[in-house]
C-alpha positions as CSV (number, residue, x, y, z in Angstrom):
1,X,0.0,0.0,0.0
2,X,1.6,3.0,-1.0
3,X,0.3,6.6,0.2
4,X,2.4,9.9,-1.0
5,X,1.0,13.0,-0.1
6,X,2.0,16.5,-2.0
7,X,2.4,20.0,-0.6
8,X,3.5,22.8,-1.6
9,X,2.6,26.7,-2.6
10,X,-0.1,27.6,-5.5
11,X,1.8,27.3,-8.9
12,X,4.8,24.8,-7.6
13,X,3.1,22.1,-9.7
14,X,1.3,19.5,-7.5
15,X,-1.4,18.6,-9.7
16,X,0.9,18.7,-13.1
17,X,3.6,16.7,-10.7
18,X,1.1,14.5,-8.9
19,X,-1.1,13.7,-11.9
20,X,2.5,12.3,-13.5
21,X,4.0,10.8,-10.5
22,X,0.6,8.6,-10.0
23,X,0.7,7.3,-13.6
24,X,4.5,6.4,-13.4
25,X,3.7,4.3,-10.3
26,X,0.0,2.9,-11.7
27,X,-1.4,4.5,-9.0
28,X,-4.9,6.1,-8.1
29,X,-4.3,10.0,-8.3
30,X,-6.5,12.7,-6.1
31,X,-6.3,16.5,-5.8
32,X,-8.2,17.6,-2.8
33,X,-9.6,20.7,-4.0
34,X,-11.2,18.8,-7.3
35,X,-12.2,16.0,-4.5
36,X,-14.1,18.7,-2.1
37,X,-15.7,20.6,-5.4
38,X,-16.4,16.8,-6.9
39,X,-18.5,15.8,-3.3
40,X,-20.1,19.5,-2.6
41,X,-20.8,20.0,-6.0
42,X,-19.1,23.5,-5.7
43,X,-16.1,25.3,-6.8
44,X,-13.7,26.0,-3.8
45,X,-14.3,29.8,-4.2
46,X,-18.0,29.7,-4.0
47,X,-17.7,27.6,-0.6
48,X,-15.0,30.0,0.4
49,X,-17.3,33.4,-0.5
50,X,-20.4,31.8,0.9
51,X,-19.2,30.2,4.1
52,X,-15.9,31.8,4.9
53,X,-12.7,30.3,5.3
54,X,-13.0,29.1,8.6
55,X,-16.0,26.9,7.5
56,X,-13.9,25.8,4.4
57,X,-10.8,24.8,6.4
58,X,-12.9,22.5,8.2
59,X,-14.4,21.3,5.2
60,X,-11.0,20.5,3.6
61,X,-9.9,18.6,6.7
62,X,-12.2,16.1,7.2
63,X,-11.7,15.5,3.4
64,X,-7.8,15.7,3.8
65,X,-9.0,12.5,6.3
66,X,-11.0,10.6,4.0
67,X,-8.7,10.4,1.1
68,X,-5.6,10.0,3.3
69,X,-7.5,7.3,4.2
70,X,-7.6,5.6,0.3
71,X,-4.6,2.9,-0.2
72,X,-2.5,3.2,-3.6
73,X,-2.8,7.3,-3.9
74,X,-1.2,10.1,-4.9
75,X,-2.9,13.2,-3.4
76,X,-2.3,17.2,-4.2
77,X,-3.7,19.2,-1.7
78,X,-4.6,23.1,-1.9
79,X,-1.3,25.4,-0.6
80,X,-2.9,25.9,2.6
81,X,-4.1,22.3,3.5
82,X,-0.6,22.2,6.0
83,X,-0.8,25.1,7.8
84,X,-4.6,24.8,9.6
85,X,-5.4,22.1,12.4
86,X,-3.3,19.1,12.8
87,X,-3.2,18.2,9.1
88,X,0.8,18.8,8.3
89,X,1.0,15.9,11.5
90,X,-2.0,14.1,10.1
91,X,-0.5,13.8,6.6
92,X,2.7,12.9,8.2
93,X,1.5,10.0,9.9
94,X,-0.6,8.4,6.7
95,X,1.1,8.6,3.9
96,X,5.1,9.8,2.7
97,X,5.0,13.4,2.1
98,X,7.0,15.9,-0.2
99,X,7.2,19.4,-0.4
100,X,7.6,20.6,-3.8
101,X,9.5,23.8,-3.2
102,X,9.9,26.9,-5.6
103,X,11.2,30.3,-5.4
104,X,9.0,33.2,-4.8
105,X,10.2,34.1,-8.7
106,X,9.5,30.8,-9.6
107,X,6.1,30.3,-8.1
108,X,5.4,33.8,-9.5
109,X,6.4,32.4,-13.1
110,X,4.2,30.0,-12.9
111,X,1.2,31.4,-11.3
112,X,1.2,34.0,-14.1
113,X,1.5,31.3,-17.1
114,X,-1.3,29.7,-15.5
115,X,-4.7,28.7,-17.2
116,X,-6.4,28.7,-13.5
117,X,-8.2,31.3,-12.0
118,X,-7.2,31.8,-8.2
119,X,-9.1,34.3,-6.2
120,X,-6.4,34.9,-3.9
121,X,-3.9,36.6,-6.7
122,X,-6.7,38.1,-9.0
123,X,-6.0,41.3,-10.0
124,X,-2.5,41.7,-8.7
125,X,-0.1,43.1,-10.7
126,X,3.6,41.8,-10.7
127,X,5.4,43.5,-8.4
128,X,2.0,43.2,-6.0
129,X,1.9,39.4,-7.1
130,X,5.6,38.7,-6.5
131,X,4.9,40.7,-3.2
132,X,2.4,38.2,-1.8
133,X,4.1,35.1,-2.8
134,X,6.8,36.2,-0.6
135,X,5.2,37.1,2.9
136,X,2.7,34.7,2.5
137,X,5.6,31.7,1.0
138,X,7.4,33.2,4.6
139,X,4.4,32.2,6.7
140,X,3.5,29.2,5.2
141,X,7.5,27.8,5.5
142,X,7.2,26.6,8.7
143,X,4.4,23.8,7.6
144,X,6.1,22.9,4.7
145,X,9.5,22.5,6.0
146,X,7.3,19.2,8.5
147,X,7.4,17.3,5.0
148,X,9.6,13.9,5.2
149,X,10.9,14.9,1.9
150,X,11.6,18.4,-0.1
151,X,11.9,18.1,-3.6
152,X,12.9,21.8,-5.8
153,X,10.6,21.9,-8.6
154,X,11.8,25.4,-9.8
155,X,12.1,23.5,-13.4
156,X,8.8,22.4,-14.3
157,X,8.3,24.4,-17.3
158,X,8.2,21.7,-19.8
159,X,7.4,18.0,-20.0
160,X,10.9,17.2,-20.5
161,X,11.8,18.7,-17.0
162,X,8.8,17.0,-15.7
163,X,9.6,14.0,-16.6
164,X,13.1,14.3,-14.9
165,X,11.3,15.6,-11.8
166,X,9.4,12.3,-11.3
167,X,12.1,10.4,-12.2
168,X,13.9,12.5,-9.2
169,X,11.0,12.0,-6.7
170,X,10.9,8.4,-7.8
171,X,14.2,8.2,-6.5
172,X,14.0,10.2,-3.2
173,X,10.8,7.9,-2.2
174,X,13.0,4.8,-3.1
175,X,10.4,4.1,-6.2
């Protein structure tokens, strides 16, 4: 039974990295924000606009639990999913987790290539963007740094890079 968990800040590539990783190892693959919106029937924004995020944080950890739960997963989980409640130790006792770590420019690359919409950077401009990623990168350290393993993913901007990331992660999870 193998159970590998994926943290890490908006735009450091846990879906693109977990979606890949799970099909390399033939296993089941789960990103917890897709997972809350697929059994709410809601996007994460509206239930973070219409209940708050205290509501919301609660909401993602009993769902953190249930597919933490699953055997032969891969799960991506939102950039905030360590740092409320017990659910950096949580994840540390179920499964093997990795902290896919970028710089602030990095993750600021990223999140401005990106096709998603995230409510939390709309409307910023660089500099503001860049800004953000920084203190709130700062704050969130702290959780992130609990992962059992730290993998730099400030290359992901091709599927040739990708592929040489999972083959990496592959090796620092002895798969």
């Amino acid at each position: 039974m193998k159970r590998i968990i994926l943290i890490g800040y908006m735009g450091s590539g846990k879906t693109t990295v977990g979606r890949q990783l799970a099909l390399s190892l033939g296993l089941q693959f789960y990103d917890l924000d897709w997972y809350i919106e697929m059994r709410y029937h809601k996007k994460v924004s509206e239930i973070f606009a219409e209940q708050g995020e205290a509501h919301f944080r609660d909401l993602e950890s009993r769902m953190l639990h249930e597919v933490a739960e699953f055997e032969d997963v891969v799960v991506s989980c939102g950039g905030g999913t360590p740092c409320f409640g017990d659910n950096m130790q949580y994840m540390n006792q179920q499964a093997e987790t990795v902290y896919l770590k970028a710089t602030p420019e990095v993750l600021c690359a990223h999140l401005s290539m990106g096709r998603t919409v995230r409510p939390l950077i709309l409307g910023k401009t660089g500099d503001e963007l860049q800004a953000y990623i920084r203190q709130s990168l700062a704050e969130r350290e702290p959780f992130y740094s609990q992962a059992k393993h730290t993998l730099d993913v400030s290359l992901l901007d091709n599927f040739e890079k990708i592929s040489i990331t999972i083959k990496l992660l592959r090796e620092e999870l002895g798969l």
